[in-house]
C-alpha positions in Angstrom: -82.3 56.9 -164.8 -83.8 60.3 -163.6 -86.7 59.8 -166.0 -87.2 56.0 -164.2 -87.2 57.5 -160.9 -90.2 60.1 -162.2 -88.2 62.9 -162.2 -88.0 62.8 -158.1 -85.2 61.8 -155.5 -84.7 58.0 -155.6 -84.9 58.2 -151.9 -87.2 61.2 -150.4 -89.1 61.2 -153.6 -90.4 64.6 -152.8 -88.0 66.6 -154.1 -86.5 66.4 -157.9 -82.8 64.3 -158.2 -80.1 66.6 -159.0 -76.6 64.4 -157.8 -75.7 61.1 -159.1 -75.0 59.0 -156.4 -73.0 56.0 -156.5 -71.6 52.9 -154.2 -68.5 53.8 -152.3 -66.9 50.3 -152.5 -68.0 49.4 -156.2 -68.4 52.9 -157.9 -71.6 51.5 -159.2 -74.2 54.2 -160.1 -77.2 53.8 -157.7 -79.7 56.5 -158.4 -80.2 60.0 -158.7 -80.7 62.1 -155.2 -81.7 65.3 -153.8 -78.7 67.3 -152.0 -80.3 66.7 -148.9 -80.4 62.7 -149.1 -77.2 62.7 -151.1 -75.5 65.0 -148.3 -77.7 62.6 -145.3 -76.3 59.3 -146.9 -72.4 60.5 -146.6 -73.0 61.7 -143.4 -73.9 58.2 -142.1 -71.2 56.6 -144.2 -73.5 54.6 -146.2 -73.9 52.3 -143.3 -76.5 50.0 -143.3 -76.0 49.4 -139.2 -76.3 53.4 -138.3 -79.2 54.5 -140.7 -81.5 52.0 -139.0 -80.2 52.9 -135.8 -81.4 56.0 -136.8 -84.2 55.5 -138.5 -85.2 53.3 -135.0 -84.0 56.6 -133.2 -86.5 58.8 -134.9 -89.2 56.4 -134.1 -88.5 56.7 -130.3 -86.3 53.3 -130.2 -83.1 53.7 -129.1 -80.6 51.2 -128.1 -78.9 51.1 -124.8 -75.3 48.9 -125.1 -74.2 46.9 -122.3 -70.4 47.2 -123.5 -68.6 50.8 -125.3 -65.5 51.8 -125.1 -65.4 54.5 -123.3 -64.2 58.2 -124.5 -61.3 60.1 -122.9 -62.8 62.1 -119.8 -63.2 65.2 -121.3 -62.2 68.5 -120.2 -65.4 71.3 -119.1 -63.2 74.4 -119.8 -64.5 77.8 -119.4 -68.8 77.6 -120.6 -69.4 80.8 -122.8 -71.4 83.3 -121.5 -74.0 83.4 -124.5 -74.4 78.8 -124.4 -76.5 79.5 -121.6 -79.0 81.6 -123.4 -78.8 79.5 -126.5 -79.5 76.8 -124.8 -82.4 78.3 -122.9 -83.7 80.3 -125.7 -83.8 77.4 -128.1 -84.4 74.3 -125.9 -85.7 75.3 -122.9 -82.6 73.6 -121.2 -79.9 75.0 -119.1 -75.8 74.3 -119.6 -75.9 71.7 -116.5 -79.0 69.8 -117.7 -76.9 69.1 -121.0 -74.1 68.0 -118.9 -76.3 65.7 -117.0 -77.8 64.1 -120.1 -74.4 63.7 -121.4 -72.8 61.8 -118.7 -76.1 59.9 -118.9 -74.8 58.7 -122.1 -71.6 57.7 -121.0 -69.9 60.4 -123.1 -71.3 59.0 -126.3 -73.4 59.7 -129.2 -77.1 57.6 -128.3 -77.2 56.8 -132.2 -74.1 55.6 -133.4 -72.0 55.3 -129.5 -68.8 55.7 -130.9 -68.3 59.5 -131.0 -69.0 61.9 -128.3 -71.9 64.3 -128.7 -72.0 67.6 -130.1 -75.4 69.1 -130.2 -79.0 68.8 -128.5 -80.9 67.4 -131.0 -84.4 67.7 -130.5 -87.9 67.0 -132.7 -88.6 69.6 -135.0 -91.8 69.0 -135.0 -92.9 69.1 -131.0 -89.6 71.5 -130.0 -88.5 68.8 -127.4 -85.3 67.7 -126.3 -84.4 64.3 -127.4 -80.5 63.2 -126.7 -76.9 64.9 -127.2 -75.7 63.6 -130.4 -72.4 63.7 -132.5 -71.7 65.9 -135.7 -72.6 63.4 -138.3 -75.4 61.3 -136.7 -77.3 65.2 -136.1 -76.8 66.4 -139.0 -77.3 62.9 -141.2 -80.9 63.3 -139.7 -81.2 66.7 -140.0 -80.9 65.7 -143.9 -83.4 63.8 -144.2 -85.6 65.7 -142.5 -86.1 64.6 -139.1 -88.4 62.1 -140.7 -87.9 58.5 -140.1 -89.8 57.3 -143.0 -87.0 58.9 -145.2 -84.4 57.3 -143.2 -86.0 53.5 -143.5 -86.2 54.4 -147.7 -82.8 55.6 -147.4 -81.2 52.1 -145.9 -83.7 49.7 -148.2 -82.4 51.9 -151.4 -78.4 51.6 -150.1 -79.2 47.9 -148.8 -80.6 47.2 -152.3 -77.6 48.5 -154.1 -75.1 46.6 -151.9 -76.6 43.5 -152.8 -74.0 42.2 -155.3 -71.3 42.8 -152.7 -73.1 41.4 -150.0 -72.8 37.8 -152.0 -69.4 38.5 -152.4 -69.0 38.7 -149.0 -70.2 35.5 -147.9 -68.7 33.0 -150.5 -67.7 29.8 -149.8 -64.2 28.6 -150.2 -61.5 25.7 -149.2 -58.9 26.2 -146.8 -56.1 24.1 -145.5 -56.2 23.3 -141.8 -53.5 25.5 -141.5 -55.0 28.3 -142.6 -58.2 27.1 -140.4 -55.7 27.0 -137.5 -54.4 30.8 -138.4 -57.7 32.7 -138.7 -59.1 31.1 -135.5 -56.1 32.4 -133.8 -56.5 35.9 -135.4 -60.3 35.7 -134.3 -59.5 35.2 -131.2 -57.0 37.8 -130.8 -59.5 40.2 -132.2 -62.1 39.0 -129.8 -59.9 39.9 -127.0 -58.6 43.1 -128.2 -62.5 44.1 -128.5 -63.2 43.0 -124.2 -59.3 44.9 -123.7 -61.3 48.0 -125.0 -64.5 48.0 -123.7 -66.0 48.5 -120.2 -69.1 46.8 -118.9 -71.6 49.8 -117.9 -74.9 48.2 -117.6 -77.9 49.4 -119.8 -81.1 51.9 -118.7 -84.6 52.2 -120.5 -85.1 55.1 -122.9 -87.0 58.4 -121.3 -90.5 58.3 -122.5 -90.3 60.0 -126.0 -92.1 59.1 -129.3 -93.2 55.4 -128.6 -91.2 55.6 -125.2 -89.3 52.0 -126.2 -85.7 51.1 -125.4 -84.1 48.2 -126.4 -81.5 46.2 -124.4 -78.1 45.4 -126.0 -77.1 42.2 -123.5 -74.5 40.0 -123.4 -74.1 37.2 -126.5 -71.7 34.8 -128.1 -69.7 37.2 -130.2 -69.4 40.8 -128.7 -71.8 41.6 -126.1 -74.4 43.2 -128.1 -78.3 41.3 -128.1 -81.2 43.6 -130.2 -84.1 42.0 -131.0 -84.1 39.1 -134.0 -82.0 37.2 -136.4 -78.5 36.6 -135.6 -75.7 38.8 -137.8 -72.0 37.2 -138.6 -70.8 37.6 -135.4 -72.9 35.6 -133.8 -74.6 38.4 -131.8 -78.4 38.9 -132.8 -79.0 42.1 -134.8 -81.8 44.3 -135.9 -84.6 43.3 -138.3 -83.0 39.7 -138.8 -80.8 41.3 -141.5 -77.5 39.2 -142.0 -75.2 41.9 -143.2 -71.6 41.4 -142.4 -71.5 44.6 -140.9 -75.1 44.1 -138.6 -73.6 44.2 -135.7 -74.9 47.3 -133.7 -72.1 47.7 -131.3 -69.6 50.1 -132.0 -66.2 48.1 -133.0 -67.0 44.9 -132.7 -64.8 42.6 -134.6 -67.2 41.2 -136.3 -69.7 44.5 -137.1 -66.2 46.5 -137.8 -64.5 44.3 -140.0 -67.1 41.8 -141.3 -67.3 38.2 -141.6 -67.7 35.7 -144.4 -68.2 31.9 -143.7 -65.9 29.5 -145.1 -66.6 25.6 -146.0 -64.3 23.0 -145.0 -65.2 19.9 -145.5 -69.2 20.0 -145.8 -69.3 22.5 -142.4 -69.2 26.4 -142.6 -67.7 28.6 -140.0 -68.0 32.2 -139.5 -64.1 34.1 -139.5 -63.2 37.5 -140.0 -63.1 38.8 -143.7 
């Protein structure tokens, strides 16, 4: 396999493959990767969804949700002496600025907005201050370099291994009306679970960074979130006009947290949760 891949990292192919890496929900061998790429994939979970957020973060896109559930208000505490002069020394920022950026965020990782966030990140290229972002989402980019090219190989090389579970996924199959009955009722209970969690904050345009774009997640059929093309199981439209069960970009949605497969009943198909 090594030899197949030319000796290099299936994914960065800059560096040689030393760690076999393999599917997390089949235990099917992919490829050989770098640490750095092997270490960046596990950080993102192997998620399709967050590595193009990502990889569309790195390109100066970032997506702005009009519904996240909100984190607990958290507590300032006593600022050390020395983050001031980190933060200065390093970014060129001050302690309050931080705080203002954050609460700009609602509390929440820009990338993934379902964890609060950690550290500045910033381009290591330019030195500028981009957003606050959580512990994995930071460091997941941070492993592939800060390069966005990386990050768009990485998700076409895990998309491309997930294909055989993909079409597992979204099989067909027959189902009484009883059962019809049953999982509409648990869709719906799901559905409003989701709106019992989330709050309704609006949206805002990206500052002007790399490409200065910002993309508006509005209001659609299955959880709030519109992107930009094709429509993912939910029924909300999701990036790149992928139809993963798991497209969804907003953070636990039914449908992009648990996934949906469509079922046949009598010549029509309907989307439930899988």
């Amino acid at each position: 396999m090594l030899a197949q891949q030319g000796g290099l990292c299936a994914v960065c192919r800059t560096v040689p493959g030393t760690f076999v890496d393999h599917c997390h929900r089949t235990g099917a061998v992919r490829g050989i990767l770098c640490f750095n790429c092997d270490n960046g994939l596990g950080h993102f979970g192997d998620n399709l969804v967050l590595l193009e957020l990502a990889a569309l973060y790195l390109d100066g896109e970032v997506l702005w949700p009009e519904f996240v559930v909100l984190p607990e208000q958290r507590d300032g505490g006593v600022v050390p002496p020395t983050r001031g002069h980190h933060l200065g020394q390093r970014y060129q920022v001050r302690h309050e600025d931080v705080e203002r950026m954050v609460a700009a965020q609602r509390g929440l990782c820009v990338v993934c907005w379902d964890r609060p966030p950690e550290h500045v990140d910033h381009c290591h290229r330019t030195g500028e201050v981009r957003y606050a972002l959580c512990l994995p989402c930071n460091t997941g980019i941070g492993r592939f370099r800060d390069d966005a090219a990386v990050v768009w190989r990485a998700l076409a090389y895990v998309e491309a291994g997930a294909g055989d579970v993909g079409e597992a996924l979204v099989a067909e199959a027959e189902v009484s009306d009883a059962e019809l009955e049953a999982l509409v009722r648990a869709e719906e209970e799901l559905r409003s679970e989701f709106y019992r969690q989330v709050t309704r904050v609006g949206w805002r345009p990206a500052r002007a960074g790399r490409g200065g774009r910002a993309v508006r997640a509005g209001v659609a059929r299955g959880c709030g979130a519109r992107t930009r093309v094709g429509a993912c199981g939910c029924g909300a439209e999701e990036f790149s006009g992928r139809s993963s069960p798991a497209a969804c970009p907003v953070p636990r949605c039914p449908g992009g947290v648990l996934g949906r497969r469509p079922v046949a009943r009598r010549g029509r198909t309907m989307t439930v949760p899988g």
